[in-house]
C-alpha positions as CSV (number, residue, x, y, z in Angstrom):
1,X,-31.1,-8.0,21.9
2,X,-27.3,-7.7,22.3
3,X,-24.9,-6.5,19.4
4,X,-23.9,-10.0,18.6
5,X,-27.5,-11.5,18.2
6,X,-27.7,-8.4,15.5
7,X,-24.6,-9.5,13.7
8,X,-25.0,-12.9,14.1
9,X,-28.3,-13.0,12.0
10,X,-26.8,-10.4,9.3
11,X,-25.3,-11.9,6.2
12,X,-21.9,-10.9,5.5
13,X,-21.9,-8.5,2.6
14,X,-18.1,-8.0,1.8
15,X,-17.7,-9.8,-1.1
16,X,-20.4,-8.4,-2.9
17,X,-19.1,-4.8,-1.7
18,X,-16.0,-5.3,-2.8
19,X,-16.8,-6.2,-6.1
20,X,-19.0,-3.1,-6.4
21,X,-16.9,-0.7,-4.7
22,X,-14.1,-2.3,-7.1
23,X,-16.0,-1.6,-10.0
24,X,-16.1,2.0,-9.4
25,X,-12.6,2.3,-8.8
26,X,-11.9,1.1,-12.3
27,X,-14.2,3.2,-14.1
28,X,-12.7,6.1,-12.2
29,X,-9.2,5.0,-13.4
30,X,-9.9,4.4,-17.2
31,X,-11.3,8.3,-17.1
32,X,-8.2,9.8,-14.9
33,X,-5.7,7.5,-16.8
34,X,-7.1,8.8,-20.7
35,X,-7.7,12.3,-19.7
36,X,-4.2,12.5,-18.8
37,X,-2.6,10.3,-21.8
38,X,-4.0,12.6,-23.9
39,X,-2.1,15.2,-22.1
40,X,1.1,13.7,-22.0
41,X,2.4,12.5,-24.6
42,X,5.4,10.4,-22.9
43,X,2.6,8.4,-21.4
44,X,0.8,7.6,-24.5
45,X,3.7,6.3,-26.0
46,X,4.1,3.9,-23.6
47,X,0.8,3.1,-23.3
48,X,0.8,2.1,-26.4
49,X,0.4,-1.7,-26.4
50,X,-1.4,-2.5,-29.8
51,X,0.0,0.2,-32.7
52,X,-3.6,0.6,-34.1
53,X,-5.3,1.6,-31.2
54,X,-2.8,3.8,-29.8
55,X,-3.2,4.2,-26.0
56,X,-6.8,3.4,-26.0
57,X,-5.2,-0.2,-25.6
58,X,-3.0,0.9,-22.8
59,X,-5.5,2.5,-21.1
60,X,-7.9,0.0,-20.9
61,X,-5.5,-2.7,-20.1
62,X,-4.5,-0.7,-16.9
63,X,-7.7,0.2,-15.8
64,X,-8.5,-3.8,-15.8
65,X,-5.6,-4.1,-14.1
66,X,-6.3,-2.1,-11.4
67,X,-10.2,-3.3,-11.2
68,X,-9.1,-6.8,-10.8
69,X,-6.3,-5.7,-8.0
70,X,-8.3,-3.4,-6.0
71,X,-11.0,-6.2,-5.9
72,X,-8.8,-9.1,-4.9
73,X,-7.3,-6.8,-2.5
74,X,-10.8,-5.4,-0.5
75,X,-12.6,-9.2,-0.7
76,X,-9.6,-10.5,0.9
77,X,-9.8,-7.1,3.5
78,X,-13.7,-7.4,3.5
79,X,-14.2,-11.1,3.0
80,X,-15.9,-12.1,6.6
81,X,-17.1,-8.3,7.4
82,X,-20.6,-6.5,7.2
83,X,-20.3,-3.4,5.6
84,X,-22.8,-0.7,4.9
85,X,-23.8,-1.3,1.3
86,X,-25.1,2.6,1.2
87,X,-22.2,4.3,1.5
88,X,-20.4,1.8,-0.9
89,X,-22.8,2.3,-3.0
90,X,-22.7,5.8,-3.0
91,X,-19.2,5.7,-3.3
92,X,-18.8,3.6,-6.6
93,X,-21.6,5.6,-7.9
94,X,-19.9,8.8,-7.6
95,X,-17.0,6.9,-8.7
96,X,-18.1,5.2,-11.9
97,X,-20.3,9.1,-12.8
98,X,-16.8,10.7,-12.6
99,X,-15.2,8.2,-14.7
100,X,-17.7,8.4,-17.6
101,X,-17.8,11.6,-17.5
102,X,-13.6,12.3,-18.0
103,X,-13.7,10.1,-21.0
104,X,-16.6,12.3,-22.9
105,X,-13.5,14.6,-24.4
106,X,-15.5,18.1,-23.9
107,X,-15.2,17.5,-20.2
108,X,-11.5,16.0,-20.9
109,X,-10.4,19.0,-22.7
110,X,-11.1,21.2,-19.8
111,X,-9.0,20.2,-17.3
């Protein structure tokens, strides 16, 4: 069976990658992005969109941001392609793990 038969009776997985992979990205970003507004205190400031929140509001505003961007951006990259669902996977695992665990503020506080 040639390499085009293979493909050519795969379903295209992209989209559903890139929403995956996307999610993991965001998660990642909300934990960089609060671990270091609570170290600098410029950035807090202006992260602060809604005065009774504080940053929090900031912070989750710009990891949505980013979410939404980086998955309009890899389902327009990965919109006809077959990608290997274990290593996004594995990825956006890893991904949303280290996210989580930078906004437990023990784990915050030591870097």
């Amino acid at each position: 069976m040639a390499t085009s038969d293979v493909s050519a009776n795969m379903t295209r997985n992209g989209p559903g990658a890139a929403a995956v992979l996307a999610a993991g990205i965001g998660c990642f970003t909300l934990g960089v992005i609060s671990v270091v507004a609570d170290k600098v205190p410029a950035l807090a400031r202006g992260l602060t969109f809604y005065r009774p929140t504080g940053p929090l509001s900031g912070v989750s505003t710009v990891a949505v941001i980013v979410w939404l961007g980086m998955w309009a951006f890899l389902q327009y990259r990965w919109e006809q392609r077959i990608v290997n669902l274990r290593w996004t996977n594995g990825i956006a695992f890893v991904l949303l793990v280290c996210g989580l665990l930078l906004t437990i503020p023990p784990i915050g506080d030591l870097l």
